[in-house]
Backbone as XML, in Angstrom:
<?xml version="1.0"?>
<chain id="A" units="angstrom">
  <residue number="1" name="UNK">
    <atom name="N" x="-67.141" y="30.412" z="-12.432"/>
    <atom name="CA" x="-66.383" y="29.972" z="-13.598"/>
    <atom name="C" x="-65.847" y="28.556" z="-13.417"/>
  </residue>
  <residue number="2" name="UNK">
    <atom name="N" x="-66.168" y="27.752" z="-12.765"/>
    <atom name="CA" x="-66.365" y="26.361" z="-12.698"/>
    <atom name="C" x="-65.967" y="25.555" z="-13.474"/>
  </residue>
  <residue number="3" name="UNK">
    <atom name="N" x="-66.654" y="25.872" z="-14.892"/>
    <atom name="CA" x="-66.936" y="25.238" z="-16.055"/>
    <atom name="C" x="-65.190" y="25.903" z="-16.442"/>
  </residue>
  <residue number="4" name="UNK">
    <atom name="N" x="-64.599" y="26.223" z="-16.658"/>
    <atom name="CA" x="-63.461" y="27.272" z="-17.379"/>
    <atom name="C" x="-62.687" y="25.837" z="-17.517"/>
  </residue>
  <residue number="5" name="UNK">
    <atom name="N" x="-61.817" y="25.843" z="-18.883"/>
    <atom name="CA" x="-60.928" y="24.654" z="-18.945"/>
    <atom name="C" x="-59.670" y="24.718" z="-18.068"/>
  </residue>
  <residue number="6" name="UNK">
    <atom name="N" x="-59.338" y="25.934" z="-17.676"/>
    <atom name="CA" x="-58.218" y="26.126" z="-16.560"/>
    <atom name="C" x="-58.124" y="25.540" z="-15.275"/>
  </residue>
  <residue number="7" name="UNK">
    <atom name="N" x="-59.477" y="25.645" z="-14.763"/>
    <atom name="CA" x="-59.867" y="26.053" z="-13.849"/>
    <atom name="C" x="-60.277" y="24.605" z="-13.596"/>
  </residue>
  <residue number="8" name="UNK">
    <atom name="N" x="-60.536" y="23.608" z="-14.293"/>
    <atom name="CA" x="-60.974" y="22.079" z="-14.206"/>
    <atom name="C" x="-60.043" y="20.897" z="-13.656"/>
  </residue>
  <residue number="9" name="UNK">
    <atom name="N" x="-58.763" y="21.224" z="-14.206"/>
    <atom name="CA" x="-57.534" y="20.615" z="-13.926"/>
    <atom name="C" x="-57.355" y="21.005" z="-12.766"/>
  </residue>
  <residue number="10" name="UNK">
    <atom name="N" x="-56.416" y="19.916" z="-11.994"/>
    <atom name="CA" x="-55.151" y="20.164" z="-10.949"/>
    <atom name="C" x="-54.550" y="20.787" z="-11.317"/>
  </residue>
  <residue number="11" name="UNK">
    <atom name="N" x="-53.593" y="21.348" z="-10.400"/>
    <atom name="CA" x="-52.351" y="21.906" z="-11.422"/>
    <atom name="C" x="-51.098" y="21.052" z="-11.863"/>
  </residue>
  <residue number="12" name="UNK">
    <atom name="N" x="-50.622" y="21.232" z="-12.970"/>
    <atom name="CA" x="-49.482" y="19.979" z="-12.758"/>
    <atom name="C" x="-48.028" y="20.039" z="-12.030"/>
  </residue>
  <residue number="13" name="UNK">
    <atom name="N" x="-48.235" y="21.521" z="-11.862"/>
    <atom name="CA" x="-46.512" y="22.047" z="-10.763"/>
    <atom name="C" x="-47.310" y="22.023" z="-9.299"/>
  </residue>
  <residue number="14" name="UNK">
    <atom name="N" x="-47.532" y="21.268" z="-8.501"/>
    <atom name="CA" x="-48.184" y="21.518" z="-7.511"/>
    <atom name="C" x="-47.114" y="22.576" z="-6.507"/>
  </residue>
  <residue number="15" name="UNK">
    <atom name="N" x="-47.846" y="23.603" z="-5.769"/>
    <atom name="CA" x="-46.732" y="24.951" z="-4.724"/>
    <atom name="C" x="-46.406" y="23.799" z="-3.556"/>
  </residue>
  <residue number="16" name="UNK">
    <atom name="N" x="-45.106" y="23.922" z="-3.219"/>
    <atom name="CA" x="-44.800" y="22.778" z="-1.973"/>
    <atom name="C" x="-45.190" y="23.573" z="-1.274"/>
  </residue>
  <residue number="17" name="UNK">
    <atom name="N" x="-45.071" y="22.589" z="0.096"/>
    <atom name="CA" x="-46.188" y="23.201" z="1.723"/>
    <atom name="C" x="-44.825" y="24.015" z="2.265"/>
  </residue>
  <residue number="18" name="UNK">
    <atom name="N" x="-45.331" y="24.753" z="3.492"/>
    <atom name="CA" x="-44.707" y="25.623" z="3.867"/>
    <atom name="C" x="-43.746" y="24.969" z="4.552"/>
  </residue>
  <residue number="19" name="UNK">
    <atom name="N" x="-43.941" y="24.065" z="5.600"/>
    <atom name="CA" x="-43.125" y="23.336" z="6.086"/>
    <atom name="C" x="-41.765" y="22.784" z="5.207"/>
  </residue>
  <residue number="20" name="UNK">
    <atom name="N" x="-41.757" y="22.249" z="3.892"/>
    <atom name="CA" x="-41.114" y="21.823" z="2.970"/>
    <atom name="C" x="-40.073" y="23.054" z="2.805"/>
  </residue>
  <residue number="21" name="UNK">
    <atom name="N" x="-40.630" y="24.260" z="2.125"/>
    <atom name="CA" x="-39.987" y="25.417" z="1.953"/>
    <atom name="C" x="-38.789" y="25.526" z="2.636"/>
  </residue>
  <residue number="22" name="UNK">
    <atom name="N" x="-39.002" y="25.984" z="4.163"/>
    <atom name="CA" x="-38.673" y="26.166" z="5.466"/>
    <atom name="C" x="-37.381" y="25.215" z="5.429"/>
  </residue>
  <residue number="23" name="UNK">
    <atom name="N" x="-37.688" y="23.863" z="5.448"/>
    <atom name="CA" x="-36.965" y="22.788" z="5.475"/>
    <atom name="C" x="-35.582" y="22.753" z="4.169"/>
  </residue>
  <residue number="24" name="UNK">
    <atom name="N" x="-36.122" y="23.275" z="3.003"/>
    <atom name="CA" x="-35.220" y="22.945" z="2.254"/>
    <atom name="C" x="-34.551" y="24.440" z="2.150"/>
  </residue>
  <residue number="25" name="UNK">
    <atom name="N" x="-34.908" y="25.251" z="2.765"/>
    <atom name="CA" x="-33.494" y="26.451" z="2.961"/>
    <atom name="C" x="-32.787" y="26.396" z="4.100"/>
  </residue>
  <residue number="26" name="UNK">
    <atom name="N" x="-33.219" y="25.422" z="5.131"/>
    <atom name="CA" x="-32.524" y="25.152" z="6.195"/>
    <atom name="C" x="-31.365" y="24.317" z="5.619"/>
  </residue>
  <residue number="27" name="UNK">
    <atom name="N" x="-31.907" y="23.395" z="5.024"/>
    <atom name="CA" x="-30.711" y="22.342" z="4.855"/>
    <atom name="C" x="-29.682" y="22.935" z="3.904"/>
  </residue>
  <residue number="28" name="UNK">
    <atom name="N" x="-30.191" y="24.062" z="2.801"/>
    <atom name="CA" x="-29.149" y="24.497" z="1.872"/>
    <atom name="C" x="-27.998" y="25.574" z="2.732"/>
  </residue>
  <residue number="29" name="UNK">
    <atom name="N" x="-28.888" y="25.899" z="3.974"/>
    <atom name="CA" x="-27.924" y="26.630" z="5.180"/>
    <atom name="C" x="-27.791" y="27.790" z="4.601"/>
  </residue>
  <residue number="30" name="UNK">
    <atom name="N" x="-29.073" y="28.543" z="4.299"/>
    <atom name="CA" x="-29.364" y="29.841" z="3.640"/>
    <atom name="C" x="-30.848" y="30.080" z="4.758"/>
  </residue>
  <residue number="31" name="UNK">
    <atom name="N" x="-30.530" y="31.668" z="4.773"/>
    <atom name="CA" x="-31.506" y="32.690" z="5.436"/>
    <atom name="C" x="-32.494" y="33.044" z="4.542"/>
  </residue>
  <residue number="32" name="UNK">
    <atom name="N" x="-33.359" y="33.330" z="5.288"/>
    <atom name="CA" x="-34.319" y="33.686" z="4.334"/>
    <atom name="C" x="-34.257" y="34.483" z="3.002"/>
  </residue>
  <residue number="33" name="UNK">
    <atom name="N" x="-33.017" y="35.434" z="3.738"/>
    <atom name="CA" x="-33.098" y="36.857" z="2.511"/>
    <atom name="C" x="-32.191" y="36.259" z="1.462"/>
  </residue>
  <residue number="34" name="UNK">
    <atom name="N" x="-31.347" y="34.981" z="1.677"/>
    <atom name="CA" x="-30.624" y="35.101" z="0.888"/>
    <atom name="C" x="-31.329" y="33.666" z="-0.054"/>
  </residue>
  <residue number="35" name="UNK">
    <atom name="N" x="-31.953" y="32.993" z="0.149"/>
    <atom name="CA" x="-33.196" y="32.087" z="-0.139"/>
    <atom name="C" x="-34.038" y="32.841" z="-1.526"/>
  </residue>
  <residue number="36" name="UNK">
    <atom name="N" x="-34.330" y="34.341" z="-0.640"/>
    <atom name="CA" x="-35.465" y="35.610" z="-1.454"/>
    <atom name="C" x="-34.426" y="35.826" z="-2.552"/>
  </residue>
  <residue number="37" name="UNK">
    <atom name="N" x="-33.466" y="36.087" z="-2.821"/>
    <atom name="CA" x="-32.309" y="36.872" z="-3.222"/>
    <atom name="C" x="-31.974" y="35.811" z="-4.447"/>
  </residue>
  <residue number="38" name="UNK">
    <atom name="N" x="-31.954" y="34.444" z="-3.931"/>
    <atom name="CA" x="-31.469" y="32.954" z="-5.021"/>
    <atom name="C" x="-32.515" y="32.963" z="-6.168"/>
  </residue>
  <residue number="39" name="UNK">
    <atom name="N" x="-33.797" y="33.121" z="-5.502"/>
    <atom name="CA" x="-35.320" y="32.915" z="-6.829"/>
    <atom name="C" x="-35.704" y="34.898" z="-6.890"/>
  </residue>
  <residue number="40" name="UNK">
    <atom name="N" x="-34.813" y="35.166" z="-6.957"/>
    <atom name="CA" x="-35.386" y="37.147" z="-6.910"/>
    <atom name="C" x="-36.405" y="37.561" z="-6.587"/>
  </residue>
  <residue number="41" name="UNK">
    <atom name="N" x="-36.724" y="37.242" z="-5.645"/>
    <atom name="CA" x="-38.139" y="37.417" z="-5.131"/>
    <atom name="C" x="-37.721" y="38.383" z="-3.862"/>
  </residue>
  <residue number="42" name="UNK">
    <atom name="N" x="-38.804" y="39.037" z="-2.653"/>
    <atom name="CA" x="-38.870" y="39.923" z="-1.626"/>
    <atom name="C" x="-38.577" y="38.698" z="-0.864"/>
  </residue>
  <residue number="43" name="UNK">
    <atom name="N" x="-37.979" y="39.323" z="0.576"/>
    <atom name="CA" x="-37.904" y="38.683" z="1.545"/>
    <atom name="C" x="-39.562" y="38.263" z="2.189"/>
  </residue>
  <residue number="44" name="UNK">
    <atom name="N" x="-39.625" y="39.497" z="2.038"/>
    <atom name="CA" x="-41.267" y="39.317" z="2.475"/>
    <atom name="C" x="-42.129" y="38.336" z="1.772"/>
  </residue>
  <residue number="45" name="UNK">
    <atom name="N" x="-41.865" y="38.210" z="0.466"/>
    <atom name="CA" x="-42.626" y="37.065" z="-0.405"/>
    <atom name="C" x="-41.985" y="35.853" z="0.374"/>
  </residue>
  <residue number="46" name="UNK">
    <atom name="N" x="-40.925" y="35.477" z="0.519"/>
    <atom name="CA" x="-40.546" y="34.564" z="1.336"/>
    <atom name="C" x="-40.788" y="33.749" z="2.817"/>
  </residue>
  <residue number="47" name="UNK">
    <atom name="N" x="-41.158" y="35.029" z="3.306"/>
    <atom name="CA" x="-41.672" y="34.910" z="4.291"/>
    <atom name="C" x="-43.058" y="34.347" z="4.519"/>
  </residue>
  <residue number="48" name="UNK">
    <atom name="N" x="-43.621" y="35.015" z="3.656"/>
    <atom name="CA" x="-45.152" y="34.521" z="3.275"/>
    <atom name="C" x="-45.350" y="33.475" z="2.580"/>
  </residue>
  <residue number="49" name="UNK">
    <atom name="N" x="-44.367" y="32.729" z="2.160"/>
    <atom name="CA" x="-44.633" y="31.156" z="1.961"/>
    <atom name="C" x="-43.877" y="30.201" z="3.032"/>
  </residue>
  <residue number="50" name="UNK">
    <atom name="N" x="-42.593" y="30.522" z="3.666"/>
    <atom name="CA" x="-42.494" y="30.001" z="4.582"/>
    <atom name="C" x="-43.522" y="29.980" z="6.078"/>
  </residue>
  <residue number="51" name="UNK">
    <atom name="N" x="-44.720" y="30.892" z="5.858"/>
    <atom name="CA" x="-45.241" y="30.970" z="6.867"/>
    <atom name="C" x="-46.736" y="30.216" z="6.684"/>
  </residue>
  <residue number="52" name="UNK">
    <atom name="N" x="-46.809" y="30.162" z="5.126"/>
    <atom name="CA" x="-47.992" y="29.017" z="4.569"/>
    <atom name="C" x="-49.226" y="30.313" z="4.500"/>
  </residue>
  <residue number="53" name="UNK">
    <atom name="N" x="-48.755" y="31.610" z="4.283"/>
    <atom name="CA" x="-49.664" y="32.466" z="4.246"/>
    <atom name="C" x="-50.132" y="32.678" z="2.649"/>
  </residue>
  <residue number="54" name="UNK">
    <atom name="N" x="-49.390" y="32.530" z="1.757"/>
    <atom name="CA" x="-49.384" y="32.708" z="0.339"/>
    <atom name="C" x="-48.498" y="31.062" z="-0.530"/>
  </residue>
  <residue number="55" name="UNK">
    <atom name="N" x="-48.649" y="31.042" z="-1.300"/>
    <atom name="CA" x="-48.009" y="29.686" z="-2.239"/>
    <atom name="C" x="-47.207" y="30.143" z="-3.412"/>
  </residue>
  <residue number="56" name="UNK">
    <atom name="N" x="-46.111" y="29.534" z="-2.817"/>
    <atom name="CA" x="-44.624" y="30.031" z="-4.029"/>
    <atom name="C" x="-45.459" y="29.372" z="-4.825"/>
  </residue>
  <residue number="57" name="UNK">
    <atom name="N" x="-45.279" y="29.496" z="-5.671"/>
    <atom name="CA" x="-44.682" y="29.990" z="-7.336"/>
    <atom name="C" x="-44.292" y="28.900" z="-7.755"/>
  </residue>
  <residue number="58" name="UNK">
    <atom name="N" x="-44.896" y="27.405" z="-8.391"/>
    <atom name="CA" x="-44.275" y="26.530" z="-8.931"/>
    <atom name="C" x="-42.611" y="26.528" z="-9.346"/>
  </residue>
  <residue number="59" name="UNK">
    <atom name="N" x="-42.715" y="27.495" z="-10.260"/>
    <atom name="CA" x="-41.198" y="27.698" z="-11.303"/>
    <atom name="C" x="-39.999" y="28.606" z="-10.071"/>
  </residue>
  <residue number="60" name="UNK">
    <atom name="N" x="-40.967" y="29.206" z="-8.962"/>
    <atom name="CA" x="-39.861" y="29.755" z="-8.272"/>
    <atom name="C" x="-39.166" y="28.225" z="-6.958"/>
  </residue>
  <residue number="61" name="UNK">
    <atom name="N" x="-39.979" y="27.156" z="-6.743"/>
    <atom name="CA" x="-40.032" y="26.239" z="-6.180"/>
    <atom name="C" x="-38.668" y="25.427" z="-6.932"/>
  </residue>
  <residue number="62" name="UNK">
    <atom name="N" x="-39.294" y="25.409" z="-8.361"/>
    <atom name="CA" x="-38.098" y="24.103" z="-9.374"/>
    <atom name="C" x="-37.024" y="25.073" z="-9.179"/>
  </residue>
  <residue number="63" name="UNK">
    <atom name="N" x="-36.854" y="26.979" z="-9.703"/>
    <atom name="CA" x="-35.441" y="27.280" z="-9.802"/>
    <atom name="C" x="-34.687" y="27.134" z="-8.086"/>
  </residue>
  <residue number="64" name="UNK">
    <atom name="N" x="-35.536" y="27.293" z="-6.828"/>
    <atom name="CA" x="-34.755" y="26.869" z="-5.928"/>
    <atom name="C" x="-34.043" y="26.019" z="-5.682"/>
  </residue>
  <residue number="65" name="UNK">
    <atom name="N" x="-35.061" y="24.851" z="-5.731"/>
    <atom name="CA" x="-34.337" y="22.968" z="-5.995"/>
    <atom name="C" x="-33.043" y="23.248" z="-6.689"/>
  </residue>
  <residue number="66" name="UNK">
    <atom name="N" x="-33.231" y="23.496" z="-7.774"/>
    <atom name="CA" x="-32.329" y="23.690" z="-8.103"/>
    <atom name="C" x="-31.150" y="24.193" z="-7.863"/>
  </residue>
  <residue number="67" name="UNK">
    <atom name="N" x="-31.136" y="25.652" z="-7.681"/>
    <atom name="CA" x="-29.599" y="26.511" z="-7.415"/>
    <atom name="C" x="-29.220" y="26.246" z="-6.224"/>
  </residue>
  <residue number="68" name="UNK">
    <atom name="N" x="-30.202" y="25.907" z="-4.992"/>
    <atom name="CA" x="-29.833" y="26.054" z="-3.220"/>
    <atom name="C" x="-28.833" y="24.662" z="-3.175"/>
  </residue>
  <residue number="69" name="UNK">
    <atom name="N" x="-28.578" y="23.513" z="-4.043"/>
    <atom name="CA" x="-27.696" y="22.521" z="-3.451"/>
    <atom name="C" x="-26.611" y="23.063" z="-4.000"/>
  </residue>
  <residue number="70" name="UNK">
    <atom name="N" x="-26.232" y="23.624" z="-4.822"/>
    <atom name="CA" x="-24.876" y="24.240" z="-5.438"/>
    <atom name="C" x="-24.445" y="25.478" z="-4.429"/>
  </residue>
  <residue number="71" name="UNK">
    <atom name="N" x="-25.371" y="25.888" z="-4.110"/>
    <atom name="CA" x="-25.013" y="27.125" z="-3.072"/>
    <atom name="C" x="-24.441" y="26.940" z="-1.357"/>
  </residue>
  <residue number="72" name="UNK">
    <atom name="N" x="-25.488" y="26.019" z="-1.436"/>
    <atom name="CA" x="-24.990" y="24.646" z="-0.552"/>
    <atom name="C" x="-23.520" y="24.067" z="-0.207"/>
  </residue>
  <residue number="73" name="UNK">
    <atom name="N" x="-23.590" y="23.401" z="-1.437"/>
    <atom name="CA" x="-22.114" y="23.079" z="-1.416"/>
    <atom name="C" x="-21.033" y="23.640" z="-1.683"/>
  </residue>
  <residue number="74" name="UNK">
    <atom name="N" x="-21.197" y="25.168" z="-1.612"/>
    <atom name="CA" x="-19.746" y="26.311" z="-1.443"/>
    <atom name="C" x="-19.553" y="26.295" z="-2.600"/>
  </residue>
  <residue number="75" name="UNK">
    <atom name="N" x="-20.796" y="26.268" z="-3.932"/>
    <atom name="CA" x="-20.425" y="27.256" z="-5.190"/>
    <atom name="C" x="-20.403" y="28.281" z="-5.158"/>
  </residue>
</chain>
């Protein structure tokens, strides 16, 4: 399916690398589960992108960015 108009494009939310992931729940000074818990997702789903085994989820990527610096900063 090659030809498919979906399937032709990049994507335009590109999934950040695992390393990135990793990095930006470190710095928000959140655990994994509570990382899983911020975008409602399994720990285990978490795990499996921090480990570069599977690829978050564009929109679960932007709502992290998002909420982890407020959580961060003792909202």
């Amino acid at each position: 399916m090659a030809n498919h108009p979906n399937r032709a494009a990049a994507p335009r939310w590109p999934s950040p690398a695992a390393a990135e992931i990793a990095a930006a729940r470190t710095a928000a000074g959140l655990t994994q589960r509570e990382a899983a818990d911020l975008v409602m997702s399994s720990l285990r789903s978490w795990e499996e992108w921090e480990a570069g085994r599977t690829r978050m989820p564009p929109v679960a990527w932007a709502w992290f960015s998002e909420k982890a610096p407020a959580r961060g900063a003792g909202a």
